[in-house]
Backbone as CSV, one residue per row, in Angstrom:
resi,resn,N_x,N_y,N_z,CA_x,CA_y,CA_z,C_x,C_y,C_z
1,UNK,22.221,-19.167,1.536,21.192,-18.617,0.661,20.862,-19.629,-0.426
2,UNK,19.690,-20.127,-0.801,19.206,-20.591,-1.645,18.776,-20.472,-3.027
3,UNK,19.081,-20.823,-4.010,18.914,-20.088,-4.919,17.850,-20.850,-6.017
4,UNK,17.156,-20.479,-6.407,16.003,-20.793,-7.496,16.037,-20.328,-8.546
5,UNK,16.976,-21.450,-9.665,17.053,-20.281,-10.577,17.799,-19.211,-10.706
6,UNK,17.802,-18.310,-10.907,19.037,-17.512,-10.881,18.503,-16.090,-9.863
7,UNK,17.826,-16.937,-8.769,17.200,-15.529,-7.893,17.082,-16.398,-6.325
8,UNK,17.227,-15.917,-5.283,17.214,-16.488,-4.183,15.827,-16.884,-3.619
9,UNK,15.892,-17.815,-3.176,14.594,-18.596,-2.568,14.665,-18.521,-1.153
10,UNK,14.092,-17.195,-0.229,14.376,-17.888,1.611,13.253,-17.706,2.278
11,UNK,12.126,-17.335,2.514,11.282,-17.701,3.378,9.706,-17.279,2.897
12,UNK,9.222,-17.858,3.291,7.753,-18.051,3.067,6.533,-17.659,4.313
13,UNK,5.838,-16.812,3.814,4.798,-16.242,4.950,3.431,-16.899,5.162
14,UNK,2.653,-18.031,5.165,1.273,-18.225,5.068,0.022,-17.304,6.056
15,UNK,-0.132,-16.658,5.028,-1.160,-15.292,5.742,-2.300,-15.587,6.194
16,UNK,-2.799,-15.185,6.546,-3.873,-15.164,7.357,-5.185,-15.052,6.317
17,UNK,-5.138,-14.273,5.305,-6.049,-13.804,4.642,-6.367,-15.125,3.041
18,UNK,-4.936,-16.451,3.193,-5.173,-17.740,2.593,-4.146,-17.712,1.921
19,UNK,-3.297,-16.467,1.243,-2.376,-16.580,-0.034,-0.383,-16.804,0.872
20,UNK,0.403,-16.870,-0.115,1.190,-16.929,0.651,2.366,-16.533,0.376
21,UNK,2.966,-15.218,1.010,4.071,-14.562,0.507,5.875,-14.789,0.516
22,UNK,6.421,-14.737,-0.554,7.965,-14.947,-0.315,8.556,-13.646,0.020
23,UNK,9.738,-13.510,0.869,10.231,-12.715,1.098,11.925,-12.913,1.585
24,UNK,12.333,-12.353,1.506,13.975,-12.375,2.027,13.992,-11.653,3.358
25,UNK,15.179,-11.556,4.606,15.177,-11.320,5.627,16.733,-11.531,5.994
26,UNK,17.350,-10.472,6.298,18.623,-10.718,6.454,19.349,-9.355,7.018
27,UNK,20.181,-9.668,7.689,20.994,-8.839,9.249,19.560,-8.460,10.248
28,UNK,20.699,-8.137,10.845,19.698,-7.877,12.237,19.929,-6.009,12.814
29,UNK,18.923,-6.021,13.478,18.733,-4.782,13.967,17.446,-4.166,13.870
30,UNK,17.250,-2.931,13.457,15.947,-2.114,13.234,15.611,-2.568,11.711
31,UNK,14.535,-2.773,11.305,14.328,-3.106,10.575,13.367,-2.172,9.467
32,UNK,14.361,-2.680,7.976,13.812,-1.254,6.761,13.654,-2.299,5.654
33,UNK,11.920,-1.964,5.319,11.412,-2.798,4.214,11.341,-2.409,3.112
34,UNK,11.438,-3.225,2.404,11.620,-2.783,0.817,10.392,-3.154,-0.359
35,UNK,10.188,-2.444,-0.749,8.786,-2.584,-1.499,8.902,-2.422,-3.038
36,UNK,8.626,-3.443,-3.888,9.372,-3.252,-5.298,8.361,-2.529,-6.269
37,UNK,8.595,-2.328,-7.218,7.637,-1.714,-7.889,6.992,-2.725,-8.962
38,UNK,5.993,-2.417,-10.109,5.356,-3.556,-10.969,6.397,-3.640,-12.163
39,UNK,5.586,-4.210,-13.134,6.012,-4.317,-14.443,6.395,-5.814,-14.680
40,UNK,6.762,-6.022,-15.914,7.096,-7.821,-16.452,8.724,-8.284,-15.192
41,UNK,7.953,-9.573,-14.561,8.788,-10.074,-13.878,9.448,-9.503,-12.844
42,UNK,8.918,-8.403,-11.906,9.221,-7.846,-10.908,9.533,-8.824,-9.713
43,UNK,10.225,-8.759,-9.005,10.762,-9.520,-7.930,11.787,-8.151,-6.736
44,UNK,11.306,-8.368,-5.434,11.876,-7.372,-4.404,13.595,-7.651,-5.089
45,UNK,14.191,-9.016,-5.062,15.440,-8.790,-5.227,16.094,-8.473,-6.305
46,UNK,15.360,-8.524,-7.518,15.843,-7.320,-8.781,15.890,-6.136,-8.907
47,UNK,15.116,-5.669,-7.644,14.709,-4.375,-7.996,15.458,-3.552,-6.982
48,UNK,16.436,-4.106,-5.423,16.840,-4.039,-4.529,18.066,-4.680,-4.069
49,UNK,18.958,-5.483,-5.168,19.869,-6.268,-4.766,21.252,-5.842,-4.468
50,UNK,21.229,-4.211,-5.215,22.300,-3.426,-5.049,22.288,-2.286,-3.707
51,UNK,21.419,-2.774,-3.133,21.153,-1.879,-1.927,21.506,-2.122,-0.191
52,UNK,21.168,-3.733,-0.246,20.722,-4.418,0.798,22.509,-4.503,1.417
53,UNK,23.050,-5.182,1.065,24.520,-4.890,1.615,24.943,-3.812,2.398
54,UNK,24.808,-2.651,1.488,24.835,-1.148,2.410,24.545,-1.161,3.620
55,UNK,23.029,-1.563,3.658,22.278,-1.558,4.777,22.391,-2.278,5.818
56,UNK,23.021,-3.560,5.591,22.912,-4.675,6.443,24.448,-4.190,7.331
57,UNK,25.377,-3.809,6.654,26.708,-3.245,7.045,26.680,-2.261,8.181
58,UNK,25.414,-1.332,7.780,25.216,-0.160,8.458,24.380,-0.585,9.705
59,UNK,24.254,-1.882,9.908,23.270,-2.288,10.930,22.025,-2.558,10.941
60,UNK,21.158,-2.008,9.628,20.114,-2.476,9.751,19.371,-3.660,9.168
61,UNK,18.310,-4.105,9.293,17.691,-5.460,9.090,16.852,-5.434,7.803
62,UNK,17.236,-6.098,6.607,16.517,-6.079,5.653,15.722,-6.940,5.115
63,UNK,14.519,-6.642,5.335,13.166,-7.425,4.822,12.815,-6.976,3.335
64,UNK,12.947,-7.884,2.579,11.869,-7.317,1.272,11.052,-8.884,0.641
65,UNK,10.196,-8.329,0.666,8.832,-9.304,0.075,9.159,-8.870,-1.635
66,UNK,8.639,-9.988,-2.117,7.251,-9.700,-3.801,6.217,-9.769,-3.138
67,UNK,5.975,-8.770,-3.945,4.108,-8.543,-3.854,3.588,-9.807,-4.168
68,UNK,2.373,-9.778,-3.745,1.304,-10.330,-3.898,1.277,-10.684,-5.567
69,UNK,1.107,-11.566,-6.434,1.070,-11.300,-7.901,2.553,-11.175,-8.339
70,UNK,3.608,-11.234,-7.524,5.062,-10.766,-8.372,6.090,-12.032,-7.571
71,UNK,7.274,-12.213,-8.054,8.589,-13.398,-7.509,7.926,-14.317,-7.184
72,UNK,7.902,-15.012,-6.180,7.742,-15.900,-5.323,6.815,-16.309,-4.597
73,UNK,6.170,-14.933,-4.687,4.995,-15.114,-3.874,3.287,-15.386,-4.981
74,UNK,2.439,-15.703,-4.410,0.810,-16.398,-4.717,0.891,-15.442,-6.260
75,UNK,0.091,-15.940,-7.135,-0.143,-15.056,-8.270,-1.474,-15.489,-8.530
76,UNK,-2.746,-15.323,-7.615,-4.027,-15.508,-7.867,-4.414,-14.884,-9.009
77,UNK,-5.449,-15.826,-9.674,-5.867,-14.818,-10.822,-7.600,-14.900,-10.904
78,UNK,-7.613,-14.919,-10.039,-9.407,-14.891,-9.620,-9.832,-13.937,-8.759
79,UNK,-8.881,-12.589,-8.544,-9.371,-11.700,-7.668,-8.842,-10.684,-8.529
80,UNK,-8.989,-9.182,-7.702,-8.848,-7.670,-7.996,-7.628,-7.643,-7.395
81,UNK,-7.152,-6.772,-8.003,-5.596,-5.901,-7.141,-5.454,-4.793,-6.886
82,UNK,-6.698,-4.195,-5.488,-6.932,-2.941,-5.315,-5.619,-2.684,-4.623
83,UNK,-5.003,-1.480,-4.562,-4.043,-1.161,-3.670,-4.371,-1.634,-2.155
84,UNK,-5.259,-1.713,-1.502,-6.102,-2.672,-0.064,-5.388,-3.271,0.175
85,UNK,-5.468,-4.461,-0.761,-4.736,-5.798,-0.979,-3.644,-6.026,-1.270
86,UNK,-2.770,-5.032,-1.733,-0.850,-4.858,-1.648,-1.018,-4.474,-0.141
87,UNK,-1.730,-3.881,0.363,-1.067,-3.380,1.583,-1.628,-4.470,2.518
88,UNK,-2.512,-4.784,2.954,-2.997,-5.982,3.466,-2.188,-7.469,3.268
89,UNK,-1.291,-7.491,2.724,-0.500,-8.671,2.003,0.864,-8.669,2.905
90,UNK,0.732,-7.249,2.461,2.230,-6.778,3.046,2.387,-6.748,4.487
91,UNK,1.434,-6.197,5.270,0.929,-5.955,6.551,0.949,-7.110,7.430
92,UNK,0.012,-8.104,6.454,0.540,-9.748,7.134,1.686,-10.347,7.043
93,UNK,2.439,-10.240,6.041,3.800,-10.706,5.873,4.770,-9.880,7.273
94,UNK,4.850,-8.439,7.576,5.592,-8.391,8.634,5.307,-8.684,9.432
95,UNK,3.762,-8.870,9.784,3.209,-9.645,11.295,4.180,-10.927,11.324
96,UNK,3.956,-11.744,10.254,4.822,-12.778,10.432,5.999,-13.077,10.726
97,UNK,6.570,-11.686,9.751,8.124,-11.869,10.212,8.227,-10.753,11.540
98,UNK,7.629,-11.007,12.161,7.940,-10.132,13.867,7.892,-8.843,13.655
99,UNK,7.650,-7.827,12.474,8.221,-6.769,12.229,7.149,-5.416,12.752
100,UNK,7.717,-4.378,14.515,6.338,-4.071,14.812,6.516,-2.682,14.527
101,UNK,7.994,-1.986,13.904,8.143,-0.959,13.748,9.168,-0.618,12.755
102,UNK,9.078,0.177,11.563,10.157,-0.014,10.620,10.051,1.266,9.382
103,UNK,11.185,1.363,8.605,11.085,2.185,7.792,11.216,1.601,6.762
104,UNK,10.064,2.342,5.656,9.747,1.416,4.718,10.175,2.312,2.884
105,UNK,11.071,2.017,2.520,11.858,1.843,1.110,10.812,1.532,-0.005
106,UNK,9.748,2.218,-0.490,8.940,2.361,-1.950,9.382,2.716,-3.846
107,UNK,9.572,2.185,-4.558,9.659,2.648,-5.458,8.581,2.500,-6.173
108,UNK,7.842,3.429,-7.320,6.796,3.331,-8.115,5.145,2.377,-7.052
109,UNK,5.064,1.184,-7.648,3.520,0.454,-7.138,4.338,0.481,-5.488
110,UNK,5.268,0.135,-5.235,5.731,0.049,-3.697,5.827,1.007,-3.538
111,UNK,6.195,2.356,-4.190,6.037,3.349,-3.325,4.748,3.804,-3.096
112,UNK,3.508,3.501,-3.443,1.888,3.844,-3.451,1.512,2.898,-2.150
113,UNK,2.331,1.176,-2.623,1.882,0.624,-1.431,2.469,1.109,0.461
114,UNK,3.363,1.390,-0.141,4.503,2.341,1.008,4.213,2.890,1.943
115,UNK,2.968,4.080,1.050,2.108,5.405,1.218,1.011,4.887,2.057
116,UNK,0.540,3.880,1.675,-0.945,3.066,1.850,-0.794,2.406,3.359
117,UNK,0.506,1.796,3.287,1.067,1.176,4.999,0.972,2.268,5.756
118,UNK,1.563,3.244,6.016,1.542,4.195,6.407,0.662,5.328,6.922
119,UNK,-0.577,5.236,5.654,-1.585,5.769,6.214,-2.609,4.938,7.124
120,UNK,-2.155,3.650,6.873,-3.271,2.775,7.605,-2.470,2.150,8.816
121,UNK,-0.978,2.041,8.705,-0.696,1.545,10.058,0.428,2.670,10.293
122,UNK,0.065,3.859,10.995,1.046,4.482,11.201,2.031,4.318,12.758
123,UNK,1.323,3.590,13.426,2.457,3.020,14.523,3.774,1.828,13.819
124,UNK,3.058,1.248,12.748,3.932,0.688,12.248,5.759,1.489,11.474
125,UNK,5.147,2.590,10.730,5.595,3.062,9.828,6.514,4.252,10.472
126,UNK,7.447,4.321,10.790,8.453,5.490,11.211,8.679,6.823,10.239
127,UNK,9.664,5.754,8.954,10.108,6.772,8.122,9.471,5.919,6.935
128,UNK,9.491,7.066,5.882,9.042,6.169,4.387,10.248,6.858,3.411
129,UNK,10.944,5.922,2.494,11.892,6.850,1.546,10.704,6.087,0.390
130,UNK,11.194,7.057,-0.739,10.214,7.363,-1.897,10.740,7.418,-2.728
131,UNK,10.635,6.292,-4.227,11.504,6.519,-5.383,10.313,6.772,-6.457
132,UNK,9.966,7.904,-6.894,8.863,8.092,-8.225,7.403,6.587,-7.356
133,UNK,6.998,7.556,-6.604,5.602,6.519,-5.929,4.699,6.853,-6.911
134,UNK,4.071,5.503,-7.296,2.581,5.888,-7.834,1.825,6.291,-6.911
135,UNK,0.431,6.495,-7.311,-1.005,6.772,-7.052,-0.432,8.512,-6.685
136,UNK,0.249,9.117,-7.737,0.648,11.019,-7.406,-0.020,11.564,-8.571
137,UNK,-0.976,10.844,-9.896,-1.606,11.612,-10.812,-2.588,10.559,-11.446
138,UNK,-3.251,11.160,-11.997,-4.139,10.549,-12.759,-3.500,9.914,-13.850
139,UNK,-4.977,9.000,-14.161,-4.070,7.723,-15.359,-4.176,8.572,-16.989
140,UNK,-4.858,9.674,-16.943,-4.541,9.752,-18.486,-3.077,10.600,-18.643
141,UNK,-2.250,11.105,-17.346,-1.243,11.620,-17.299,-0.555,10.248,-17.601
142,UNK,-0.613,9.081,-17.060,0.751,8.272,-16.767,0.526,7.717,-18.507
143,UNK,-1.128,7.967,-18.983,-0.582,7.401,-20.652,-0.156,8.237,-21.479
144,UNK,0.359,9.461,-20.845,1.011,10.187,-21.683,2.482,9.945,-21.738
145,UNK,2.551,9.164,-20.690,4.595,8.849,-20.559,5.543,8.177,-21.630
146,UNK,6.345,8.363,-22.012,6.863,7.442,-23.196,7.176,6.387,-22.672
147,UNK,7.629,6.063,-21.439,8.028,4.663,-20.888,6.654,4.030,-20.428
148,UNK,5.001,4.683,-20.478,4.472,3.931,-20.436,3.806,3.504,-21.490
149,UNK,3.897,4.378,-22.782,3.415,4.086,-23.496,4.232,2.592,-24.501
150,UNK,5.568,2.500,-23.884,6.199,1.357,-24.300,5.845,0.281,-23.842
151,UNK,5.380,0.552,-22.442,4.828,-0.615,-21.944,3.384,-1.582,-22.161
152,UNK,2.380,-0.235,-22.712,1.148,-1.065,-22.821,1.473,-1.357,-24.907
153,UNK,2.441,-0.755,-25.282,2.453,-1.373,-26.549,3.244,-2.951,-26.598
154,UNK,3.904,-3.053,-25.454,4.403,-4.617,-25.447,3.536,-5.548,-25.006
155,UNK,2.916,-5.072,-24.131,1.953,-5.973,-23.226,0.538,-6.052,-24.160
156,UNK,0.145,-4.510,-24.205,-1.187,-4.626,-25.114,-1.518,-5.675,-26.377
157,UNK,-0.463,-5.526,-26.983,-0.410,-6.313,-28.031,-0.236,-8.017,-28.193
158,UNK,0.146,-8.539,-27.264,-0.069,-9.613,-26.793,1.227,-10.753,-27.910
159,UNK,2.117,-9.882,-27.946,3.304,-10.391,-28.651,4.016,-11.245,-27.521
160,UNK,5.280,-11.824,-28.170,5.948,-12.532,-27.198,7.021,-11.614,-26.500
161,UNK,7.060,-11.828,-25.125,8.192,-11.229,-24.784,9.061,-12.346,-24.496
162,UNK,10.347,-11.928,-25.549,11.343,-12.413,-25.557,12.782,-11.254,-24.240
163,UNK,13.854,-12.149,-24.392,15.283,-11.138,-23.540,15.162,-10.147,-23.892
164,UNK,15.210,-10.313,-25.733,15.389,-8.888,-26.426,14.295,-7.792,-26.301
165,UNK,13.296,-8.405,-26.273,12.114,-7.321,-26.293,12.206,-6.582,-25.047
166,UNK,12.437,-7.213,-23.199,12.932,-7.100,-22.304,13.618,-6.271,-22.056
167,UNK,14.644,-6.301,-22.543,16.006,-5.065,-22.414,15.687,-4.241,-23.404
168,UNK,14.817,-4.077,-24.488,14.665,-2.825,-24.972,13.382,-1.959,-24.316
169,UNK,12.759,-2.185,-23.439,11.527,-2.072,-22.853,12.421,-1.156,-21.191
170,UNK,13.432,-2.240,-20.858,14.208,-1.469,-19.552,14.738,-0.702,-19.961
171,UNK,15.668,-0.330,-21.222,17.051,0.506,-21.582,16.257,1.614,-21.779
172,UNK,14.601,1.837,-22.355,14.262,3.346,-22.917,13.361,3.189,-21.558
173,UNK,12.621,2.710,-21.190,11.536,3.543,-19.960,11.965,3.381,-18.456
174,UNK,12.819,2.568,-18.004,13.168,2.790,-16.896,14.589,3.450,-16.444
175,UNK,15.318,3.975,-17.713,16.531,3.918,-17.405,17.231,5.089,-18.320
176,UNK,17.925,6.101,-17.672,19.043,6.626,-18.553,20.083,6.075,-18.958
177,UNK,20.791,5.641,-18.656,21.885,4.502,-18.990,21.212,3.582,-18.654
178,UNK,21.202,3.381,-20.365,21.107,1.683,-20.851,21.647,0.429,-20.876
179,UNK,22.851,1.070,-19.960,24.200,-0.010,-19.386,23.517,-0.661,-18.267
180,UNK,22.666,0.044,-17.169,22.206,-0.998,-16.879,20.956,-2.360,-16.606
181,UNK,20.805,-1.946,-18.082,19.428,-3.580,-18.515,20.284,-4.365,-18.650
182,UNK,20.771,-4.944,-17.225,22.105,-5.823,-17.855,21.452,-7.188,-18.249
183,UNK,22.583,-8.204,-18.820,21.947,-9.590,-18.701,21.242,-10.293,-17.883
184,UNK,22.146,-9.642,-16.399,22.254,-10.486,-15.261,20.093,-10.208,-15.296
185,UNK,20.457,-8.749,-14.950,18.851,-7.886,-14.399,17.392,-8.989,-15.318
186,UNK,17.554,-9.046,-16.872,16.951,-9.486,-17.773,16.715,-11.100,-17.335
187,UNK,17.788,-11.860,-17.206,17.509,-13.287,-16.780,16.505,-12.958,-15.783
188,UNK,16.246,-12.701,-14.337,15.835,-12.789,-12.958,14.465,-12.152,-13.319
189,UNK,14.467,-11.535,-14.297,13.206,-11.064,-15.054,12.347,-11.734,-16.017
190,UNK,12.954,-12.862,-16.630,12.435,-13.543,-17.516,11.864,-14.990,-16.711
191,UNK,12.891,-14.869,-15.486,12.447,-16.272,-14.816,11.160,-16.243,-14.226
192,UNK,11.116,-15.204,-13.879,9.723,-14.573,-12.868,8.486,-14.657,-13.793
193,UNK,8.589,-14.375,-15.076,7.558,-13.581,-15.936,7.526,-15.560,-17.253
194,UNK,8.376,-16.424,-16.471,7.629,-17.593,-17.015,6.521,-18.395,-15.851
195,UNK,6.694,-17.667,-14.639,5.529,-18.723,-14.172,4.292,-17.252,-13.367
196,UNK,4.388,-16.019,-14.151,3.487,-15.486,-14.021,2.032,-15.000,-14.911
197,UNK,0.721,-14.634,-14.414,-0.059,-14.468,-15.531,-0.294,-12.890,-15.223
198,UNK,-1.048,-12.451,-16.519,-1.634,-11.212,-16.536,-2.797,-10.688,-15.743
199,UNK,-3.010,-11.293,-14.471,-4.134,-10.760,-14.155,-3.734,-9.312,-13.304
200,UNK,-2.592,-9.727,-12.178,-2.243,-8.708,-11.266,-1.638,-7.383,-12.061
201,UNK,-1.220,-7.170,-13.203,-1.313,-5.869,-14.032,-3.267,-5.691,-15.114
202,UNK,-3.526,-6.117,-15.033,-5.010,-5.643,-15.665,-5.486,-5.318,-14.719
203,UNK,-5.596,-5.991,-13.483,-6.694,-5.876,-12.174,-6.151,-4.712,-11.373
204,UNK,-5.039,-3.956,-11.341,-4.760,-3.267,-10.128,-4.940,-1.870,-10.027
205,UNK,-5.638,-1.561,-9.364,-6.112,-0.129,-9.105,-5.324,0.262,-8.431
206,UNK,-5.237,1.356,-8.503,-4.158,2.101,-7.663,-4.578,3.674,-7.126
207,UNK,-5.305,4.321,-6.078,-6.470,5.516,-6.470,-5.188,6.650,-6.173
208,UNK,-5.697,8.314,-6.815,-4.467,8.618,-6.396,-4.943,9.274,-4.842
209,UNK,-3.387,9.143,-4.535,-3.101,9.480,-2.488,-2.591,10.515,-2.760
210,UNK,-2.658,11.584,-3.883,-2.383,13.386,-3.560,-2.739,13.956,-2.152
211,UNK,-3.751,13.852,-1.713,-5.201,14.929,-1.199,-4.351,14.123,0.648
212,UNK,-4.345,12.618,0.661,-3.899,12.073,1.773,-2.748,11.755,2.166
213,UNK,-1.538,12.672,1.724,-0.279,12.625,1.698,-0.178,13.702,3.379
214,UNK,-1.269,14.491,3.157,-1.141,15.745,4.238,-1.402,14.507,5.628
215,UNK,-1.919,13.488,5.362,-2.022,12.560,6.557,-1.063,12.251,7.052
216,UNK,0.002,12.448,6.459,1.470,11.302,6.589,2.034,12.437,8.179
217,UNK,2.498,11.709,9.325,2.778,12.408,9.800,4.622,12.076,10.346
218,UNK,4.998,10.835,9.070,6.294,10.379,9.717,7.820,11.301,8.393
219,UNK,8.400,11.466,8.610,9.424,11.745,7.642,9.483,11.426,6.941
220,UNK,9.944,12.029,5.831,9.483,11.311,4.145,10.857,11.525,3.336
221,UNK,11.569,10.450,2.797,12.701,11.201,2.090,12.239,10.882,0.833
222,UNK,12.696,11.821,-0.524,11.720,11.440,-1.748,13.311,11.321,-2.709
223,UNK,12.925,10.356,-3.774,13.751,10.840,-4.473,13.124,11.021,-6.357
224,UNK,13.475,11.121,-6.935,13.215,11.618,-8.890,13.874,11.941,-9.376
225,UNK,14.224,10.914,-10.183,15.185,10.856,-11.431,14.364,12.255,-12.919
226,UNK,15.423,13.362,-12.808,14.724,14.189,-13.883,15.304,13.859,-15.029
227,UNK,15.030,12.868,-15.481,14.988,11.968,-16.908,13.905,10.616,-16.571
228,UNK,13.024,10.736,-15.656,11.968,9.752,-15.738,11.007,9.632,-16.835
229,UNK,10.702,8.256,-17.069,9.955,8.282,-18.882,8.826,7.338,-18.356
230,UNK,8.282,7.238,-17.131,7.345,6.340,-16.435,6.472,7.572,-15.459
231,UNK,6.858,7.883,-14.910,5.580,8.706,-13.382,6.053,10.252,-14.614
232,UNK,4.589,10.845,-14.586,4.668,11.897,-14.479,5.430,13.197,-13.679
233,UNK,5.974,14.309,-14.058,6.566,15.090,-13.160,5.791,15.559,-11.973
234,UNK,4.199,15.826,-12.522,3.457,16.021,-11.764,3.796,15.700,-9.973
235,UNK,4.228,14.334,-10.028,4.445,14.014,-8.552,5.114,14.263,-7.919
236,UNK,5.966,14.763,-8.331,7.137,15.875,-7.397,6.152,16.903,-6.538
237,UNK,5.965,17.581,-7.400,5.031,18.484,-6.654,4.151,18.092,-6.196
238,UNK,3.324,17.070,-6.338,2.820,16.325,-5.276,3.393,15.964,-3.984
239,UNK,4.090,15.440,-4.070,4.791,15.110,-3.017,5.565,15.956,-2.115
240,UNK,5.798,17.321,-3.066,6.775,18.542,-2.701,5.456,19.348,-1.528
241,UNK,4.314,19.294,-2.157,3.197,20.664,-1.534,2.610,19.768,-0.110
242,UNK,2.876,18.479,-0.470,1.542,17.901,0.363,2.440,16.997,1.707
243,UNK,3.381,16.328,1.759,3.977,16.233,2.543,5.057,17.100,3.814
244,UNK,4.418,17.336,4.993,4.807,17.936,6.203,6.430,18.045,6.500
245,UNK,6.520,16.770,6.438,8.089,16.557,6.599,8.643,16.256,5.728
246,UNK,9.190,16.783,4.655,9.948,15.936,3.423,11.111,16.298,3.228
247,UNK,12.196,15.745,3.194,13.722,15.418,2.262,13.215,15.144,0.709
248,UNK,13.409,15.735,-0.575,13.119,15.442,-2.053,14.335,15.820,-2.650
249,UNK,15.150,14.850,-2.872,16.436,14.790,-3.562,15.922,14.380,-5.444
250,UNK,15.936,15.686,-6.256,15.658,15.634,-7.494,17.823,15.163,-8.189
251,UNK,17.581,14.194,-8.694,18.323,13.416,-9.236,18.574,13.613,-11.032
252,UNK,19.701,14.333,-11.297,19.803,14.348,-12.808,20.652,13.234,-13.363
253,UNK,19.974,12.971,-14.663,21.188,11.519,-15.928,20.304,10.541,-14.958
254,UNK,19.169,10.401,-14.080,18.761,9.329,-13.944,17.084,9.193,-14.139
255,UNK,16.592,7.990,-14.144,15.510,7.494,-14.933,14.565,6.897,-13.854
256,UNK,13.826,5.773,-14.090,13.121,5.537,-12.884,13.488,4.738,-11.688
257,UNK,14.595,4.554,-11.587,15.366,3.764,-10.540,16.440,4.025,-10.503
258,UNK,16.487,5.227,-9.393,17.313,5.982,-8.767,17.913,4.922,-8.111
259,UNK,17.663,3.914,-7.382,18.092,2.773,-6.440,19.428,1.880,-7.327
260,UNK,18.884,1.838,-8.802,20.172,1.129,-9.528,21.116,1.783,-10.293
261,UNK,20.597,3.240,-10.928,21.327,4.155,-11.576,22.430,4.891,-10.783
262,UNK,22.274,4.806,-9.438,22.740,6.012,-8.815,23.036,5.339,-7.425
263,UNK,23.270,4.211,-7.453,23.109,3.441,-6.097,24.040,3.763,-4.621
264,UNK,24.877,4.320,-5.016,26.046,4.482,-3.955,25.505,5.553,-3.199
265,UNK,25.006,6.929,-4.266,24.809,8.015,-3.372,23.313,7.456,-2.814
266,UNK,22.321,6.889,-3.047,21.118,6.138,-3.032,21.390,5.644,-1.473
267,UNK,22.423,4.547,-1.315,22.662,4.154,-0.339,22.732,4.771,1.056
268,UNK,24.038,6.025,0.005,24.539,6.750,1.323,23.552,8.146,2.092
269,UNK,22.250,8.083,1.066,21.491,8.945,1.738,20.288,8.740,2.757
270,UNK,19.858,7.178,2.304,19.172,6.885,2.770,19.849,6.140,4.390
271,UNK,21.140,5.804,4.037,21.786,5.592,5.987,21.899,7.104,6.450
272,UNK,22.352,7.917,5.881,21.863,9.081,6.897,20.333,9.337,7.223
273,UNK,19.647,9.124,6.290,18.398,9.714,6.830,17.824,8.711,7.908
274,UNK,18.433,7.183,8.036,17.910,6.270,9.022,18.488,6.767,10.189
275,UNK,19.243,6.893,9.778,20.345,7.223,10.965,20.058,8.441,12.095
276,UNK,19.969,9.662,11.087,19.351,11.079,11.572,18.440,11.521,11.507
């Protein structure tokens, strides 16, 4: 494994559509993708690094990309970032990496883009697990959130983000325990967010997929942290009324990343649900 910095560097996708995506790829078997969510310095393996082991143990094959705009991959700043274009990004990246059938791992913008694979390539898409997916409410709900309203007061304001500003930004909006904005998490975050610009958070639309959730016709496992300070509650029940097949494991003492707060049982639910 290669490392860049204090984050791994392994393979590179040149798409079809001109831009060109990084992604990780590791064990073998059926293969379950991982889709990270936004915010300052997002990268698939910060947001997923406590997971992938589980999985790879349990047999299966783990792919996770950065988006389009996030880690490793292209950060154009001369275009839009309709949700289209996360999924279109993404879509080419598994063409590349061989990938013709798989279950796909969303949290927050990955879980919208998740939603979006799914409705548009559903031979692709088996199972989808779900951590607090966007595009489940409207935006004057999500500026009512306290973890988002922390966010457009760091960003809006056009201050510096420093470590410190960083870990006080993770410890109150993404997280009930504040134990873990660790150092480690904050570095791999700061590295990312020095060679990125602001366009792919101003530009990205995201429409909401309430109404086209009833499309979904593959298994859905959901999960929500009931101490989330980012997605509205609203989307539970979104996700609760409108999805056919759903598993929705409501999660207490955790925040918006059920995947790092809670990781063991996280792990161990999502190998059963691959599994069964």
């Amino acid at each position: 494994m290669a490392m860049k910095g204090v984050l791994p560097e392994e393979n590179y996708a040149d798409l079809p559509n001109g831009y060109r995506m990084h992604y990780l790829d590791r064990g073998t078997g059926y293969a379950v993708v991982f889709l990270h969510g936004s915010g300052p310095g997002a990268s698939g393996y910060s947001n997923f690094k406590g997971n992938l082991d589980a999985l790879i143990e349990g047999g299966f094959r783990c792919v996770v990309p950065d988006h389009i705009g996030y880690g490793f991959s292209d950060k154009p700043d001369d275009v839009e970032y309709p949700l289209s274009f996360f999924v279109e990004c993404i879509k080419q990246t598994l063409d590349h990496a061989g990938v013709d059938r798989c279950t796909v791992i969303g949290n927050s913008l990955g879980g919208a883009v998740a939603i979006g694979l799914a409705l548009d390539y559903p031979e692709l898409v088996e199972k989808l697990i779900l951590m607090a997916p966007g595009g489940l409410s409207e935006m004057d709900e999500y500026r009512e959130m306290a973890g988002m309203q922390k966010m457009f007061e760091v960003f809006g304001t056009g201050r510096a983000v420093t470590s410190e500003v960083m870990k006080d930004l993770f410890s109150f909006g993404l997280m009930h325990d504040p134990a873990h904005a660790t150092d480690e998490l904050i570095a791999e975050r700061m590295q990312i967010m020095q060679i990125s610009n602001g366009q792919v958070i101003a530009a990205m639309k995201v429409p909401v997929l309430t109404e086209r959730l009833r499309e979904l016709h593959c298994p859905v496992l959901g999960f929500w942290g009931l101490n989330e300070r980012m997605m509205p509650d609203s989307g539970i029940m979104a996700l609760g009324k409108n999805c056919a097949d759903l598993r929705l494991i409501l999660v207490s003492e955790c925040g918006h990343w059920v995947m790092v707060e809670h990781r063991e049982m996280f792990n161990r639910m999502c190998l059963d649900f691959l599994t069964h």
